[in-house]
C-alpha positions as CSV (number, residue, x, y, z in Angstrom):
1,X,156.5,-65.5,-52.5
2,X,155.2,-66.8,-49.0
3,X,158.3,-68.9,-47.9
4,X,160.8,-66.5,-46.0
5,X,164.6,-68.2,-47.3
6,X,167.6,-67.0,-45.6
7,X,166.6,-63.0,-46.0
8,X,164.0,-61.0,-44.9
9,X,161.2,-59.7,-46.9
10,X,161.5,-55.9,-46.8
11,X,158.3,-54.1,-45.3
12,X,157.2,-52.2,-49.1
13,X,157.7,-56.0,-50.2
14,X,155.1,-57.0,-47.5
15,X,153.3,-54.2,-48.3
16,X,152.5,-54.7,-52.0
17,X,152.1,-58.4,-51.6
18,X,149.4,-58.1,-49.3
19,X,147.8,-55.2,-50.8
20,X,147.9,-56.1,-54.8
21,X,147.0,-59.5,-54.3
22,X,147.3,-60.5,-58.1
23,X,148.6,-63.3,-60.1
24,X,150.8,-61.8,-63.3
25,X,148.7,-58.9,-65.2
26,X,151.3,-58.5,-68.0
27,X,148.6,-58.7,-70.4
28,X,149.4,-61.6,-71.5
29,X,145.8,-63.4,-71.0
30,X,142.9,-62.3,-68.7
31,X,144.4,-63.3,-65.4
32,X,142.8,-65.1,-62.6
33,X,143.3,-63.1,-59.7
34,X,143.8,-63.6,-55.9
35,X,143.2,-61.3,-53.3
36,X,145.3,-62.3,-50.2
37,X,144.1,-60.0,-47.7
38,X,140.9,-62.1,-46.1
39,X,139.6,-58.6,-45.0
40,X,137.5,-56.3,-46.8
41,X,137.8,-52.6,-46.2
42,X,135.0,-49.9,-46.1
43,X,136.0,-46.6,-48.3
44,X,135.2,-43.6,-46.4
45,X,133.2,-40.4,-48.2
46,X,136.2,-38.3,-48.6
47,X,138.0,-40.6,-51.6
48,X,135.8,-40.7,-53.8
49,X,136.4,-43.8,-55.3
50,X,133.8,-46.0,-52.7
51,X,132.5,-49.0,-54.5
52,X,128.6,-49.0,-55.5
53,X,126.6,-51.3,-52.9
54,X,125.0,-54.3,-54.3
55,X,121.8,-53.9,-56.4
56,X,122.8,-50.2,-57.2
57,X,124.0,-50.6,-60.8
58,X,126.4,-47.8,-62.3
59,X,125.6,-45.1,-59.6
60,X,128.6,-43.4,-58.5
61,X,128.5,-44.0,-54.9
62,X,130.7,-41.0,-53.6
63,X,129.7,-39.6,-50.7
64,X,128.6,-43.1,-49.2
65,X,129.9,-45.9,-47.4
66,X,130.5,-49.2,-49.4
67,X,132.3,-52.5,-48.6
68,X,134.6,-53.1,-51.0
69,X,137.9,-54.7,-51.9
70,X,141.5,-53.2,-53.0
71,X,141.0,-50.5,-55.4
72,X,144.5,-49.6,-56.4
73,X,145.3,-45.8,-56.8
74,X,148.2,-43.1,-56.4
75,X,148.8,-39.6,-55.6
76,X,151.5,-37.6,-57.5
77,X,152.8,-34.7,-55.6
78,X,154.1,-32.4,-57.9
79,X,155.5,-30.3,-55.3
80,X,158.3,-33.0,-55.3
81,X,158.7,-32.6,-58.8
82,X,158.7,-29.0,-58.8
83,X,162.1,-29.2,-56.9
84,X,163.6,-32.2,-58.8
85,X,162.4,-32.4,-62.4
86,X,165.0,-35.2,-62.9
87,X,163.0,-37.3,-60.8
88,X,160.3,-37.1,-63.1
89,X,163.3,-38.4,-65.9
90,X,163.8,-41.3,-64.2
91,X,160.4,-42.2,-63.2
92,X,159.4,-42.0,-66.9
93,X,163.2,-44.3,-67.7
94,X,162.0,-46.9,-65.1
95,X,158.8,-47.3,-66.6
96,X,160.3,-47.2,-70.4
97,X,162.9,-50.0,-69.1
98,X,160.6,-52.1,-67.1
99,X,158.0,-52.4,-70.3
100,X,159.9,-52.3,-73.2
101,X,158.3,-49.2,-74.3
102,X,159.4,-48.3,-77.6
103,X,161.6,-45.0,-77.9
104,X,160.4,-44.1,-81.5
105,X,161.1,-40.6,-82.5
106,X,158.6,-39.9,-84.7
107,X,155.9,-38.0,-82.1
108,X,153.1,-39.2,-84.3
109,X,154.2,-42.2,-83.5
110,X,155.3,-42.4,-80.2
111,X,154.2,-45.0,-77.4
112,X,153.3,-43.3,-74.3
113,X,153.0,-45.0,-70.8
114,X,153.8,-42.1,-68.8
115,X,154.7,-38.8,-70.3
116,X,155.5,-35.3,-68.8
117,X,153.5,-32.8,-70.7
118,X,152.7,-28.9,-69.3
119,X,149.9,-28.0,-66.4
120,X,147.1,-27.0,-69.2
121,X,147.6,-30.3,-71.1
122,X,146.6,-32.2,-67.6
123,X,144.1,-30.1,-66.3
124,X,142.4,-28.3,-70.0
125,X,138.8,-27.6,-67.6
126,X,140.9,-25.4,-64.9
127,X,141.8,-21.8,-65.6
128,X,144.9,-21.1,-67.3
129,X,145.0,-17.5,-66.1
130,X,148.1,-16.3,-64.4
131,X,149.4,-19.5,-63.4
132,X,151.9,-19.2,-60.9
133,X,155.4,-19.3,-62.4
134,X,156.5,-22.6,-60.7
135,X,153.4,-24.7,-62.4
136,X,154.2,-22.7,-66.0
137,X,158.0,-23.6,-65.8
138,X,157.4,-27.5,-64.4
139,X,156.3,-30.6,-66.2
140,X,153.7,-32.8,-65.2
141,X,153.4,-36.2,-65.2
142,X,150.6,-38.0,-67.1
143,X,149.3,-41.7,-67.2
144,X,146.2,-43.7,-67.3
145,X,144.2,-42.9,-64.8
146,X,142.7,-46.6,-64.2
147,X,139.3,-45.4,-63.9
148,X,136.3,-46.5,-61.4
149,X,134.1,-45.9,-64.7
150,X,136.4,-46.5,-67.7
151,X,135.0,-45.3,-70.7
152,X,137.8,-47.2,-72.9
153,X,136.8,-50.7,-71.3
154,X,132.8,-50.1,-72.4
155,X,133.9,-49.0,-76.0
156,X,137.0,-52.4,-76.6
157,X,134.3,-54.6,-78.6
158,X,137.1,-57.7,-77.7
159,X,137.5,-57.3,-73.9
160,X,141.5,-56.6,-74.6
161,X,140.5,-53.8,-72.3
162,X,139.3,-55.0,-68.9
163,X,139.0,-54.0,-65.3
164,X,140.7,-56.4,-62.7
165,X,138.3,-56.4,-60.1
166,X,140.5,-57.6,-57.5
167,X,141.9,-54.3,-57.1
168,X,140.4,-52.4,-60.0
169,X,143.4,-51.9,-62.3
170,X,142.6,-51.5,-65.6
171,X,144.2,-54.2,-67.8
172,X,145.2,-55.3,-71.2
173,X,145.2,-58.8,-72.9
174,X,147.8,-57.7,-76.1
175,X,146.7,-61.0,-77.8
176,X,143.5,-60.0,-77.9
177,X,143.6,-56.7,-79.3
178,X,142.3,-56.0,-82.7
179,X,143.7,-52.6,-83.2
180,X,140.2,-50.9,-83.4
181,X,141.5,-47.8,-81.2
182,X,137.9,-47.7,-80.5
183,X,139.8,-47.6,-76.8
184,X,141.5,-44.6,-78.1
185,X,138.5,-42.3,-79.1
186,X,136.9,-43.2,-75.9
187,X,139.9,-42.2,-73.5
188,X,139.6,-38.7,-72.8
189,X,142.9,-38.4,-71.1
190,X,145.2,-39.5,-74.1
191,X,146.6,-42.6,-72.1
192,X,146.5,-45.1,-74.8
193,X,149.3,-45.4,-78.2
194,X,149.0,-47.4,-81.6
195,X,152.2,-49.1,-82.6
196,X,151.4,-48.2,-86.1
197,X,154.8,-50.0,-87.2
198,X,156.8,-52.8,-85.1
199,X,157.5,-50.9,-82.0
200,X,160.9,-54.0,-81.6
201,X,163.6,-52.3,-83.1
202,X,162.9,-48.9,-81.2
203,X,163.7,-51.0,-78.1
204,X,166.5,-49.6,-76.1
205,X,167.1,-51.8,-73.2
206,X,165.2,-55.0,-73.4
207,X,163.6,-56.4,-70.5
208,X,163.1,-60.4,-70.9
209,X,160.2,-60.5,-67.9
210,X,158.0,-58.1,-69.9
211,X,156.1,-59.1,-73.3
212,X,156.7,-57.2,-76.3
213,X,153.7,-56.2,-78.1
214,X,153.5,-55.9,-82.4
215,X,152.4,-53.8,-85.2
216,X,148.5,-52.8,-84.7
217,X,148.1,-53.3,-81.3
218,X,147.4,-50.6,-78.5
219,X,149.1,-50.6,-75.0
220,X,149.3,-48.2,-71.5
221,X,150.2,-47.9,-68.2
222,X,149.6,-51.2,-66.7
223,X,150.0,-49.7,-63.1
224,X,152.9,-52.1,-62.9
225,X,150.9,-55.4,-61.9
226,X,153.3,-57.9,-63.1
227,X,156.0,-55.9,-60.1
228,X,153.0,-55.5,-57.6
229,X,152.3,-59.9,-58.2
230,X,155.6,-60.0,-57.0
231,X,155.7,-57.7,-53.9
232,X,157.2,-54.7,-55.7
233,X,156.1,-51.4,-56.0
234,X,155.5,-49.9,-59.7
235,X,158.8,-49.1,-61.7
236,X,157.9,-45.1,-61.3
237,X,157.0,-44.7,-57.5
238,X,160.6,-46.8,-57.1
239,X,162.5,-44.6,-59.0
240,X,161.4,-41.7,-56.7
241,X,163.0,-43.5,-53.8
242,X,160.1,-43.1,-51.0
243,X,160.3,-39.1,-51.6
244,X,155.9,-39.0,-51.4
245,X,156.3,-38.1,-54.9
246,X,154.4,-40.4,-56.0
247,X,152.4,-42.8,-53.9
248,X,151.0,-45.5,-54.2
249,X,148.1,-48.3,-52.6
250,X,145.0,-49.1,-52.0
251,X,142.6,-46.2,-52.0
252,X,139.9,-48.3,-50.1
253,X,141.8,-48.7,-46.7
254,X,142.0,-46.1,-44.5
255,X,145.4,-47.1,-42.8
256,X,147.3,-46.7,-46.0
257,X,149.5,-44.6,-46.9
258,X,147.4,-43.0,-49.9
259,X,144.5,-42.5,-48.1
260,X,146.6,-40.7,-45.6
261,X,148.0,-38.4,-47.9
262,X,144.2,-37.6,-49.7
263,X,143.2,-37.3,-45.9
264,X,145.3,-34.5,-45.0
265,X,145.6,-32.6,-48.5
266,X,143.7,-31.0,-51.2
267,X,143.7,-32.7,-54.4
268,X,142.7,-32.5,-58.1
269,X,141.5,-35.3,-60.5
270,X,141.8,-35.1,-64.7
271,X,138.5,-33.8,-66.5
272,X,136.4,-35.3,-63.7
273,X,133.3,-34.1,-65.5
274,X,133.5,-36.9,-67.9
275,X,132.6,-39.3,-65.3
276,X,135.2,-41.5,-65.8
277,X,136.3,-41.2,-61.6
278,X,140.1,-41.3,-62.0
279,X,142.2,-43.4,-59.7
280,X,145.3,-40.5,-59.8
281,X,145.3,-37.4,-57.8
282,X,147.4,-34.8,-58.2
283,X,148.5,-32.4,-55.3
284,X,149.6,-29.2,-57.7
């Protein structure tokens, strides 16, 4: 990825490569992983996503200043999606096409990396009470929140579930999962499906760079790492063609463009009373 051949790397190229600085997190195997940017960045108080200081344990952290490395995170700005719903269609379709996620039409068993799903299925803990008209006609997108604290990762008695802590995605090893959903009953935001039959056949548009998974094993939103190893942005924020619908990057540097965004407007987290500190923000 470092030589430069007879074109020029594209600035989100540069971008992603220097931020995600991972080696391929398909969930293949635990992977080894490399952060590129020598620098270290200090999270500021208003994130809420600063890393605990050494010696402090599990304690949350927010409202201090820690050094810390990439933590990976994104905004979704549904006031984008409020005007263009199809954009949330093909975010979804590059995800589906980028993971081989099974189309299976059974809803009980359906796999799920990001859905669209109404306002009071997000957000169940805020007041559902004469909801403006544009949040009760839109959908809203959901996916795994890729939690500071993830509650599935203490719960997966394999370590299928695990937290890359190079940039604090939350990861799968497929191989490794036993298909205990114990991952399952500890999500509280409904991220994670069971292929409860061979999700293959259901297949629509095979992708040869992704892994398939099999009958019994769990899977989610991978946050795209395999595409971010590679300089790329994840399949969803480039299907919404740099509209600030969704964004994307590292929640622990000031200068980037996500920060920016949670610097200058208000936003709202999933159930953040269970603790979990989710990594998506949602400007409604």
């Amino acid at each position: 990825v470092g030589k430069e051949g007879g074109s020029v790397m594209d600035n989100k190229r540069r971008k992603f490569l220097k931020m995600a600085g991972a080696t391929v997190l398909a969930g293949i195997s635990a992977p080894a992983v490399v952060k590129l940017s020598s620098t270290s960045a200090v999270a500021s108080g208003g994130g809420g996503h600063e890393a605990p200081a050494a010696g402090h344990g599990n304690e949350s952290g927010h409202g201090e200043e820690q050094p810390s490395g990439v933590r990976l995170g994104m905004v979704i700005d549904m006031r984008k999606f409020y005007q263009d719903q199809g954009m949330l269609e093909e975010a979804i379709a590059a995800c589906v096409k980028a993971h081989n996620v099974p189309q299976i039409p059974d809803p009980k068993s359906e796999i799920k990396w990001i859905w669209k799903t109404g306002f009071g299925n997000v957000f169940p803990e805020h007041s559902q009470k004469l909801r403006s008209e544009k949040v009760k006609d839109n959908q809203f997108p959901a996916l795994c929140n890729h939690c500071d604290n993830p509650s599935c990762v203490k719960a997966c008695p394999t370590k299928a579930t695990f937290v890359v802590e190079k940039n604090g995605i939350v990861a799968m090893d497929f191989h490794r999962c036993i298909g205990c959903r114990f991952c399952m009953a500890a999500c509280p935001y409904g991220a994670r499906s069971f292929n409860w039959q061979d999700p293959r056949p259901f297949i629509k548009d095979y992708n040869p760079d992704f892994p398939t998974r099999m009958r019994g094993v769990v899977e989610k939103c991978n946050f795209c790492g395999e595409r971010l190893a590679l300089g790329l942005e994840p399949a969803c924020v480039e299907a919404c063609n740099g509209t600030g619908a969704m964004v994307f990057g590292d929640l622990n540097d000031p200068h980037s463009e996500v920060r920016k965004v949670l610097d200058q407007e208000f936003t709202i987290q999933r159930k953040p009373a269970a603790g979990t500190k989710p990594s998506v923000f949602y400007i409604v």
